[in-house]
Every structure is written in structure tokens, then in C-alpha cells.
N, C-alpha and C positions, 0 to 999 in steps of 0.2 A: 561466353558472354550470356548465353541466355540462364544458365545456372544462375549466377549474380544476379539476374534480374530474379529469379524465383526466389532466393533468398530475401531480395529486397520488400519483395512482397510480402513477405513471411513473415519481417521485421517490421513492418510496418502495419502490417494488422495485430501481432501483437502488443505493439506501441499503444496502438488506438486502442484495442483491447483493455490493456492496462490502465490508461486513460478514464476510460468508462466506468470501471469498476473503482478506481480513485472518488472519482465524482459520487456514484452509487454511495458506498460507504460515507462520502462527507456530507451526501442528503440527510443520510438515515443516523446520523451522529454519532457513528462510532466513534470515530475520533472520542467523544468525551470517554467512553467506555475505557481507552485504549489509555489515554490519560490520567484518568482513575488509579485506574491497577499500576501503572508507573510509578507516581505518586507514593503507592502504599508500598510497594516492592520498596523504595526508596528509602522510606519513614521504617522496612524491619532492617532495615539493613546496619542504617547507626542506634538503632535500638531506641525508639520514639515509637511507634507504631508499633 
């Protein structure tokens, strides 16, 4: 039992963790960044770009 709870702890900080660093990136607007390059990957692919 007490195992499972370490895990759970474990799990759950890296939750929040991941969390955080979600948020971090969506201040700093990766995201457009990341949408960018998609976008262009996309337009060489059927041969537009």
C-alpha cells in the first residue's frame, strides 16, 4: 500500500509538472512557432511550399 501511494505522488507531480510547462510554452507562444513549421511541413509535402 504504501508503494501505491509513492507512485501516486510521483504521478501527480508529474502531472502538475507537465501542467506548468503547458501553460509556460502557451505564455511564451510557442504554440505559433510550432504551427508555423506544421503548416510549412505540410504545404512541401503536396508540393506548394
Amino acid at each position: 500500500m504504501r508503494q501505491l501511494a509513492k507512485q501516486n505522488k510521483i504521478a501527480v507531480f508529474l502531472l502538475a509538472f507537465g501542467a506548468l510547462l503547458l501553460v509556460l510554452g502557451l505564455c511564451q507562444g510557442e504554440y505559433r512557432d510550432t504551427l508555423n513549421k506544421a503548416i510549412r511541413v505540410c504545404l512541401e509535402c503536396i508540393g506548394i511550399g
